[in-house]
N, C-alpha and C positions, 0 to 999 in steps of 0.2 A: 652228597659229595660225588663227582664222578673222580671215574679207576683211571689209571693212568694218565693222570695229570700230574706233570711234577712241577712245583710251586717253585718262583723262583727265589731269591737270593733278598735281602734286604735292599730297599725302595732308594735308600737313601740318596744313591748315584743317580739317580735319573736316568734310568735306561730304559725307560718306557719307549714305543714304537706308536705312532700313531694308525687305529685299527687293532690294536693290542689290546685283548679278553683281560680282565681283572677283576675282582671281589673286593668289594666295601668291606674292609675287616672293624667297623665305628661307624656310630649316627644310625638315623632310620633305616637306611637303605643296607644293613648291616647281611651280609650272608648273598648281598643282588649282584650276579656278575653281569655286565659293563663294558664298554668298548671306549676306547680311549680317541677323543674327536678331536682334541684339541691341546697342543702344547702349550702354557702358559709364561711358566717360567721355572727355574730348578726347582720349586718345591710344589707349584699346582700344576695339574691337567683340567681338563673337562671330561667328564664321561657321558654316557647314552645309553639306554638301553633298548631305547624302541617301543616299549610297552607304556613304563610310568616313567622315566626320564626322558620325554621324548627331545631329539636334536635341535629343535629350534629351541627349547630350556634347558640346555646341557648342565650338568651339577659340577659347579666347580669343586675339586677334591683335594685335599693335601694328599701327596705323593706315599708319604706314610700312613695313612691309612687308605689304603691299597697293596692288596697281594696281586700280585701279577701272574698269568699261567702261561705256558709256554704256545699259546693259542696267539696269531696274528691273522686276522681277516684281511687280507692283502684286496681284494676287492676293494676293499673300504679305504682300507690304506692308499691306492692309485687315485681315488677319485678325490678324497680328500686334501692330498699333494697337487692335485692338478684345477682342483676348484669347483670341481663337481659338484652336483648336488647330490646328498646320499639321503634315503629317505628313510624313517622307524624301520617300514615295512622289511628293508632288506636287512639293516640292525638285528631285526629279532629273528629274521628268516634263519641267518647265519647263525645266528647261534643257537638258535634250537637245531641245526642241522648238526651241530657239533656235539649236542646233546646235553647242553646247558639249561637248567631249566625256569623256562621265564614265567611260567604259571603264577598268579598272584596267590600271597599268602592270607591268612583268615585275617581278616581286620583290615587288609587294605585297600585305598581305593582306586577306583577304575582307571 
């Protein structure tokens, strides 16, 4: 768990930001935070994480199972508003800069 994160409010609304930090609270990826690549529709996103969800297989995700942090990679957010292409590499950069941890755990694969 990182310290000073304050988790936000029920998913329900859809107020997710595209480039917006989140945790898979269900399914495999359970405990992996996530960057949100792509708005769907009120109840899916995409996510990414750079490592094992790489962007070109983004995971589509129900809204509710997603916590949201008060973390937005605005980098990510410009280029993806603008058509950019954003690559894993910068994905995981950012968030291990933020101190998120993208290490794989025991049983998973590369």
């Amino acid at each position: 768990m990182i310290s000073g994160i304050k988790w936000g409010d029920d998913m329900e609304n859809n107020d997710l930001s595209l480039g917006q930090v989140v945790c898979s609270k269900s399914g495999r990826d359970k405990g992996r935070y996530m960057v949100v690549v792509e708005k769907i529709d009120s109840q899916y996103v995409k996510v990414a994480d750079g490592k094992i969800r790489k962007i070109e297989k983004a995971k589509k995700k129900k809204i509710k199972h997603l916590m949201k942090t008060n973390h937005i990679l605005f980098t990510i957010c410009n280029k993806l508003e603008t058509g950019q292409e954003v690559t894993n590499q910068e994905i995981l950069k950012q968030l291990q800069q933020l101190g998120y941890n993208t290490q794989l755990r025991k049983g998973e694969g590369v």
